[in-house]
BAPA-259701 format. One record per atom (N, C-alpha, C, O, CB): residue in one letter; x negated, y negated, z negated. Coordinates in pm, whole numbers, plus 50000, padded with zeros to 5 digits. Glycine has a CB too. Layout:
BEGIN
AXYZ...
END
This chain:
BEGIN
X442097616508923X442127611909062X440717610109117X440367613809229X442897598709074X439877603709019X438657599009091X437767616409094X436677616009152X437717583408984X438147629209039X437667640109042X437517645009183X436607649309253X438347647608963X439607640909201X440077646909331X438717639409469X437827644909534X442137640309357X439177625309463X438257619609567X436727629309594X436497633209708X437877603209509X435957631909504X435397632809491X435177646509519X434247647809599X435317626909424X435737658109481X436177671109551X436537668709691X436147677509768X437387677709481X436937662709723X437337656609869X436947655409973X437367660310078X437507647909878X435607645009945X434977639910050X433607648610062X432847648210159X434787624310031X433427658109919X432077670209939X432757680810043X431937687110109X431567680209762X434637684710075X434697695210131X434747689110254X434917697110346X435657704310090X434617672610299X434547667510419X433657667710485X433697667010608X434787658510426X432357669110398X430967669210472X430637679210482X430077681510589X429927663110427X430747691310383X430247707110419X431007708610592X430297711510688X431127722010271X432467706210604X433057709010699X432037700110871X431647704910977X434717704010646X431987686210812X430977684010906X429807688610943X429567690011063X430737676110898X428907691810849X427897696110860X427597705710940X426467707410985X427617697910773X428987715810974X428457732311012X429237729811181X429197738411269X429407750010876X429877716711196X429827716111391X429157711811445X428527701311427X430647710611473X429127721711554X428417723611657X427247729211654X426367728111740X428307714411706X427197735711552X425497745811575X425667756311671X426727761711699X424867755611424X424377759211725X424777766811834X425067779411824X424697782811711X423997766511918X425697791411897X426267806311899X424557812711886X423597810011959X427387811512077X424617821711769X422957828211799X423647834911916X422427834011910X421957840811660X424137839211991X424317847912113X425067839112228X425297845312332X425227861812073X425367828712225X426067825312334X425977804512329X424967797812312X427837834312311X427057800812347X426947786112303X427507777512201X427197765612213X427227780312387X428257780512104X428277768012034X429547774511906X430627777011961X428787752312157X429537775711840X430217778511724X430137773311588X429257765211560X430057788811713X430927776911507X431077771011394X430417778611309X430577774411194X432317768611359X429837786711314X429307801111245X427787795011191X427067789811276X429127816911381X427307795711048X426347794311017X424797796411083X424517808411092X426627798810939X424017789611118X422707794611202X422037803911113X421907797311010X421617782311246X421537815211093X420597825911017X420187836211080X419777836711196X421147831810909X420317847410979X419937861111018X421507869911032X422527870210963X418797868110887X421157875311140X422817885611189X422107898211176X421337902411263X423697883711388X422427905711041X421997923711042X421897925610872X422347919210776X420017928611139X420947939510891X420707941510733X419537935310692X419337923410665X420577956210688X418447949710689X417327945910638X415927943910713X416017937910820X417217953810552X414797947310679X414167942410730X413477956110874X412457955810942X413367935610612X414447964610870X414437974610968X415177972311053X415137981111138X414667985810934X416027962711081X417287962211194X418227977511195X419147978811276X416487959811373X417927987311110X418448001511155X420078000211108X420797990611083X417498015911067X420278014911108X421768016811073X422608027511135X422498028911257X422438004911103X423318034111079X423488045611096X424928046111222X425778037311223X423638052110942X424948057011311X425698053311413X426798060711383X426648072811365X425158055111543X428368053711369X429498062611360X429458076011442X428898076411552X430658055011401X429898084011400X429948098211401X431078101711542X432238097611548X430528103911233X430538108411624X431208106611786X430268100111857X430278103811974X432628097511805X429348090811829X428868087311918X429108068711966X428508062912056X429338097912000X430038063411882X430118056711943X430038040111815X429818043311698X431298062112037X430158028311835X429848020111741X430478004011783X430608003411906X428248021511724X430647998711755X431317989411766X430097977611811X428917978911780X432187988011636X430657965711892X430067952411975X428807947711815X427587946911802X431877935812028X430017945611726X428967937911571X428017946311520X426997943111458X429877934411416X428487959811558X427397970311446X426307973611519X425187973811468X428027986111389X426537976711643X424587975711728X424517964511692X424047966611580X424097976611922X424657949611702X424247937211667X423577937411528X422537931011514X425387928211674X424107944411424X423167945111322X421897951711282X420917949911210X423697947311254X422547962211385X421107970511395X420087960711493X418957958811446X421377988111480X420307956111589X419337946611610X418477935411534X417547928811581X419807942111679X419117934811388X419017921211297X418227912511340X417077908711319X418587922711164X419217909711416X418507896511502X418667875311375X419587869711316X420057896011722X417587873111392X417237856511329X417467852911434X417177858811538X415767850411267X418047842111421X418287828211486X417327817511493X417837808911422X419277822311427X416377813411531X415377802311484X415347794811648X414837799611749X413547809811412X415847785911638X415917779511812X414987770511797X414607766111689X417417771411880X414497766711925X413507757711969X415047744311944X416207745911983X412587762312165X414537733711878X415327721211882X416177716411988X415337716512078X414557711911868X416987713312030X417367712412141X416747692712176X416857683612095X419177717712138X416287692012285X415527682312333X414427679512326X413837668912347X415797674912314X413857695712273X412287695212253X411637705812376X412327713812439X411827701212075X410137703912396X409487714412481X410387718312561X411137710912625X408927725812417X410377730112563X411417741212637X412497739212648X413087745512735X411567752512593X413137731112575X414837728512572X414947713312576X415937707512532X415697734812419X413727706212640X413427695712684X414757687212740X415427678212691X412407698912776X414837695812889X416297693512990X416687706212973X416177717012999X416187689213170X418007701812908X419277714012902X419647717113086X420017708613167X421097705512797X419407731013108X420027734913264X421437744613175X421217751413075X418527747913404X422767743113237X423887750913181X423477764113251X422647764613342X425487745113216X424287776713188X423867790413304X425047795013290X425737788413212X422567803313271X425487803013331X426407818313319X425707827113364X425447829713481X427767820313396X425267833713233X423907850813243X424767860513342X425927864013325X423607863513033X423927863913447X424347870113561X423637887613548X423977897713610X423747859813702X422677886013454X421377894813478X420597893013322X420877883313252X420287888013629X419877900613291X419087904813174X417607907813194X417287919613176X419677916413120X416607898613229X415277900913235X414497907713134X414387902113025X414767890413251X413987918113152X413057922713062X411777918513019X411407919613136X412887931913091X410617914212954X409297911012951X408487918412863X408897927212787X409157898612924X407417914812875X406437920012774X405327910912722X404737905312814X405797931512829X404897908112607X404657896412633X402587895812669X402087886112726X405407887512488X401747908312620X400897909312690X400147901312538X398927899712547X401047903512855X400497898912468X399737893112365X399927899912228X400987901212167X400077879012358X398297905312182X398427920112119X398037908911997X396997912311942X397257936912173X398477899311956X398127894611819X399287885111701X399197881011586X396867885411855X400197884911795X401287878311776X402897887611711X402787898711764X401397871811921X403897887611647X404807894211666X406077884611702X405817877411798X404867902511558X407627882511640X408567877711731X408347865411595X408527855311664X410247887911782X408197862311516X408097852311411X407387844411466X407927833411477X407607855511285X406157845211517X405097834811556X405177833111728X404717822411770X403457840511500X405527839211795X406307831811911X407107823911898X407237814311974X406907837911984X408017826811770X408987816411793X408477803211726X408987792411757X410407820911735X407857803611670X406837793811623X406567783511672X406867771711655X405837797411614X405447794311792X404637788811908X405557781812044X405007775312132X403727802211962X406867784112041X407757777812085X408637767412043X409477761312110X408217784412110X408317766111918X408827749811874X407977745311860X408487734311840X409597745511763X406717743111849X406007738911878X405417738211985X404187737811988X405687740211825X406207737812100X405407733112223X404417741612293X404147741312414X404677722012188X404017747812220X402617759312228X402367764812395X401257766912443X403037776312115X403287765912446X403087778512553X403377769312653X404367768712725X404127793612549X402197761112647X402697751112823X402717761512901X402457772812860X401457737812912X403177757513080X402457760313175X402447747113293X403407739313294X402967774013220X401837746113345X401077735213468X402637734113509X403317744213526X399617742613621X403187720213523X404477717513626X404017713413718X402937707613730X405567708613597X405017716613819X404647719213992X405087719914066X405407731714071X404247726414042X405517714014168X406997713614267X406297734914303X405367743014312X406967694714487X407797731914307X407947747414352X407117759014241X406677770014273X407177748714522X407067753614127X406937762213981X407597763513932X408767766113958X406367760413890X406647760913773X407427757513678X407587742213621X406687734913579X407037765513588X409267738713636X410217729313603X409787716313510X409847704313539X411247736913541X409257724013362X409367717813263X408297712313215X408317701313158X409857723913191X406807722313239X406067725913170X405587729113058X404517725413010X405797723313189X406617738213002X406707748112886X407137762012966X407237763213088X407937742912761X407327771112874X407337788312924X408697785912764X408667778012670X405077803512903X409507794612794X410707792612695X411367806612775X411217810112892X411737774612701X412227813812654X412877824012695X414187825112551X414347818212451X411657837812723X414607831912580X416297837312479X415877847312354X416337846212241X417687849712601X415257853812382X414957862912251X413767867912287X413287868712400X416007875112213X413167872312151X411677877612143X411827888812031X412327886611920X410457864712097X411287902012077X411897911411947X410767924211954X410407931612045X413857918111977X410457923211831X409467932011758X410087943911718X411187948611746X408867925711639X408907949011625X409277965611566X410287962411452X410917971111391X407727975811491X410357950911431X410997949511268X412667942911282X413707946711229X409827935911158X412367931611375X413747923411432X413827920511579X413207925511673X413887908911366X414887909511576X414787896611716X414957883211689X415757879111605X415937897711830X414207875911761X414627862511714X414697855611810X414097857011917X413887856211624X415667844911770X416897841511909X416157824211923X415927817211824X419367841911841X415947820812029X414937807112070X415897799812139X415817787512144X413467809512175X417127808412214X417897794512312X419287803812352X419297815412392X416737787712500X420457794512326X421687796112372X421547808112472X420447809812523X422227783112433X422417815412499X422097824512677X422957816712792X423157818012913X422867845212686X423367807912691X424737796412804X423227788012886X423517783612998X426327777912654X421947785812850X421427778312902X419967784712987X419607796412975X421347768812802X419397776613054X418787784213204X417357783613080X417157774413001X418707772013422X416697793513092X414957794413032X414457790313128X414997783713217X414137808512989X412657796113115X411507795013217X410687802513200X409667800313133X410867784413229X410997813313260X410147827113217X409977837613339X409127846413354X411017835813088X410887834513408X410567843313551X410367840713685X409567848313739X411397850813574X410917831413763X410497828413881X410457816913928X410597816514051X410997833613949X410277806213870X410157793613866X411687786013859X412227782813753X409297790213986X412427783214028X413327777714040X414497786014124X415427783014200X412877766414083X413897798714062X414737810114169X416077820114061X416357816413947X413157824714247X416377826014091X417507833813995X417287840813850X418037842213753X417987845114074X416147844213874X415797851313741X415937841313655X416437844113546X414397857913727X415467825813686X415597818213570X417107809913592X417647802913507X414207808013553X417377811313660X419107802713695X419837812013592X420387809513484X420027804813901X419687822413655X420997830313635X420847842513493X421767848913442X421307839313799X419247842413454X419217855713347X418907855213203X418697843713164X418207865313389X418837863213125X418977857612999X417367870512976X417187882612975X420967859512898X416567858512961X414917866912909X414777869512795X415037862312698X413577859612922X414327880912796X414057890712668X412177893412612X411387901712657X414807908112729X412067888412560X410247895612565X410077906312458X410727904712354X408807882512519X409117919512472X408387928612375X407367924212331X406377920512394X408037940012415X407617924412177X406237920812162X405257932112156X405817942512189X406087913012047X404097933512126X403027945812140X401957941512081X400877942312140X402617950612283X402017936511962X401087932911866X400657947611808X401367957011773X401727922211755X399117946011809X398347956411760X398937954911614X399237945311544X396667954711781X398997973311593X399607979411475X401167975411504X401747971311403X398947973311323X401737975811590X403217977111571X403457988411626X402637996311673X404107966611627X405137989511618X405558003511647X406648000611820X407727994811830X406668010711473X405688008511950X406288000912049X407268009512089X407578007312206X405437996212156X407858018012041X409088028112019X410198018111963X411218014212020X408718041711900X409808015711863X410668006311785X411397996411890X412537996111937X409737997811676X410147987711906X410357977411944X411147979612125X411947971812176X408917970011918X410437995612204X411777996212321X412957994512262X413697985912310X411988010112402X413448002812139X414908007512123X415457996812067X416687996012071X415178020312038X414687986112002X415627976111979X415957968412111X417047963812144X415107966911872X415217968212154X415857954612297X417007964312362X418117959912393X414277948912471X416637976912376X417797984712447X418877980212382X419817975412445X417768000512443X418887981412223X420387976912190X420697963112197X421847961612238X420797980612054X420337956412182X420087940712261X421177938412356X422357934912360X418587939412357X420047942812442X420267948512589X421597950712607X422207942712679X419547961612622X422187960212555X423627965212580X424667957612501X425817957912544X423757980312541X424347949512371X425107935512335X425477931312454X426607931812502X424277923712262X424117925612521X424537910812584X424977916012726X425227907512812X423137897712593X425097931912761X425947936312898X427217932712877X428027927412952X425977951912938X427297936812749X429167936812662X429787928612659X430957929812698X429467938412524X429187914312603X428827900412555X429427896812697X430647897112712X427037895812506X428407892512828X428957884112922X429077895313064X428867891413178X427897869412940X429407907713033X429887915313149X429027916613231X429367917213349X430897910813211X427727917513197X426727921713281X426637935713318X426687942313215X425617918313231X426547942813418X426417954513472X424847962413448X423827955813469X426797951713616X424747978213400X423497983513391X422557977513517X421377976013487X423647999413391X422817974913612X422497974413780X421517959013776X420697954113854X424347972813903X421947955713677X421147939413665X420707935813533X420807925213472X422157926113705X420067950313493X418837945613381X418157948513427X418337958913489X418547949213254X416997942613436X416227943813543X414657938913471X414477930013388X416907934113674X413927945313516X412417941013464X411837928813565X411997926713685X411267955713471X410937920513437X410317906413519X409837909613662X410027900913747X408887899613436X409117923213705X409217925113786X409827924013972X409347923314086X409197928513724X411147924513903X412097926213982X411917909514063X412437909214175X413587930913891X411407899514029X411957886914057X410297880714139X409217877814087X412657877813886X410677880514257X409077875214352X409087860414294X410087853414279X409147875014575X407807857314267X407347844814220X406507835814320X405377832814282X406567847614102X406897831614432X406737825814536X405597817014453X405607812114340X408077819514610X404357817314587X403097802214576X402327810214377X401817803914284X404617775114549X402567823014387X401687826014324X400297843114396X400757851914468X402697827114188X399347843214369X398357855114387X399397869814395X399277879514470X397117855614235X400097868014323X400417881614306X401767878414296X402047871614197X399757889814188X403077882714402X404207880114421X405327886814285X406227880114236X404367885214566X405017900014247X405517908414152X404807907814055X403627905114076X405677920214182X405147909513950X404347906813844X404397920413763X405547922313723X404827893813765X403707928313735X403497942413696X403987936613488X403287934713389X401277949913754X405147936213510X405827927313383X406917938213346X407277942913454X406617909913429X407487943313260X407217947713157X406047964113165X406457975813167X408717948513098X404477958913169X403517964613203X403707977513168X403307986213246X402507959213163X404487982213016X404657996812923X405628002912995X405628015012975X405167995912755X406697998113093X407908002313121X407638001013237X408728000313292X409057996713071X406648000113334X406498000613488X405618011913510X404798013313420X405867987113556X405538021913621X404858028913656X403798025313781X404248023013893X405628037513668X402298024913753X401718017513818X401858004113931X401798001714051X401328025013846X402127996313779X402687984113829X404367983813900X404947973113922X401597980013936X404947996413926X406347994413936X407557998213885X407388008613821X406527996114016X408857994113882X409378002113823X409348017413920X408988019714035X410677995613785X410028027813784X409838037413828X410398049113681X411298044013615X408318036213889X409988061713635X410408069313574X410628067713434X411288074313354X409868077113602X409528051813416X409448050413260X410928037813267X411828037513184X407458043013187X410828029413377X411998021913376X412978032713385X412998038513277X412098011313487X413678037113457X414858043513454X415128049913294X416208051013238X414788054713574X413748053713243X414528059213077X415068047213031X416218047112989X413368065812936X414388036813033X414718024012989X416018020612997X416658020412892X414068015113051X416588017713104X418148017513147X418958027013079X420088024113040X418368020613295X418498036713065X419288052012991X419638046112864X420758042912823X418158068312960X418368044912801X418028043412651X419678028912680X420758030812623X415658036412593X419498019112751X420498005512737X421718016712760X422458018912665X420317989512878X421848021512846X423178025612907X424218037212797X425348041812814X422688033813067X423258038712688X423388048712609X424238042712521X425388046512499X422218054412558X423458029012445X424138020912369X425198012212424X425948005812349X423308014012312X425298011812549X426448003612569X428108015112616X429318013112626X425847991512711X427408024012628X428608037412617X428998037012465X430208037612442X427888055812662X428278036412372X428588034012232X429698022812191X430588024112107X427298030412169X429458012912262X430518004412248X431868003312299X432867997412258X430137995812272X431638010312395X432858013612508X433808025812466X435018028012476X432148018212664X432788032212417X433618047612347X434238041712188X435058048112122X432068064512308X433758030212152X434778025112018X435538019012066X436668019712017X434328016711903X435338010112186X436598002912190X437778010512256X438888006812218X436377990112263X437738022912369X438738030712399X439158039812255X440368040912233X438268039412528X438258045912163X438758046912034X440008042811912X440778048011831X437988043912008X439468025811980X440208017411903X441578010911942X442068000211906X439408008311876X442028020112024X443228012312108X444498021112063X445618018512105X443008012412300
END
């Protein structure tokens, strides 16, 4: 008997232990916090037709989970969202990859000046950050970041993405992973190709420069233009992949 107790109250606490951690992709599940994929390539080979299922681009993304704490820096004040839109970024810092952003984001690292009619918090915080190798996931997409236009839609309503472009990486890589990303989280909360949209896209009122020539590799002198539109392709490609398994699968 005293075995049983004792078997008992260990399967009572494992069971506690694992509610309420948050969804690496969305808000709140029972699902262990880690790494979602294979190895240390995110790759993987695409069913034959063309087409692949919602989980299996997700692995090829092998996206980590590592969140900023919730009630810290950036996730200071929880804002709720429903992702309307998919911001693109870049992050402009050639020394860093998606490990040490996320770092530099639990730790507070990346103030910026708060400011009526800025930024909110005074931290810079975004949803995923993804290199040549992975992605790593910093905040719910259920909840509002601070990465694009202060107090305007891009940050209400979108779920921010950054490239990293650390010298010696591979920035091929690192487009085609966010593309598949990208086309997750269209799938994920029914976002339309029409509203992924580069940082660009979002005027940043009471600053020098209204547009921000943001994702700099994927804009054509400073706008979008021929290198964005592959961009969308490259997303629109993988999210036909998912669509062509699930009419497959019926």
């Amino acid at each position: 008997m005293n075995g049983f107790r004792v078997l008992f109250f260990a399967v009572i606490a494992l069971a506690l232990s694992s509610c309420g951690r948050e969804d690496p992709v969305g808000g709140y599940t029972d699902a262990p916090v880690g790494v979602w994929g294979g190895g240390s390539s995110g790759g993987g080979s695409t069913p034959v037709g063309g087409s692949t299922s919602a989980s299996a681009l997700l692995r090829q993304v092998n996206l980590k989970v590592d969140m900023v704490p919730k009630g810290t820096h950036g996730r200071r004040v929880v804002r709720p969202m429903t992702p309307r839109y998919i911001t693109i970024h870049s992050t402009q810092n050639y020394t860093a990859d998606a490990d040490r952003h996320a770092l530099a984001l639990k730790r507070g690292a990346l103030r910026a000046r708060k400011r009526r009619g800025g930024n909110r918090i005074g931290y810079l915080i975004w949803h995923f950050t993804v290199d040549d190798r992975h992605a790593v996931q910093h905040m719910p997409t259920n909840e509002q970041g601070e990465h694009a236009d202060f107090d305007g839609p891009g940050n209400n309503y979108s779920i921010g993405i950054e490239m990293c472009e650390q010298r010696g990486s591979n920035i091929s890589a690192t487009v085609d992973r966010t593309a598949k990303l990208s086309a997750y989280l269209m799938y994920k909360h029914g976002i339309p190709l029409s509203r992924v949209v580069p940082h660009y896209h979002w005027p940043r009122h009471g600053t020098s420069k209204l547009h921000k020539d943001c994702p700099h590799f994927l804009l054509d002198n400073g706008r979008p233009g021929r290198k964005w539109k592959s961009f969308q392709g490259k997303v629109n490609h993988y999210y036909k992949q998912i669509r062509s398994q699930q009419v497959a699968s019926r």
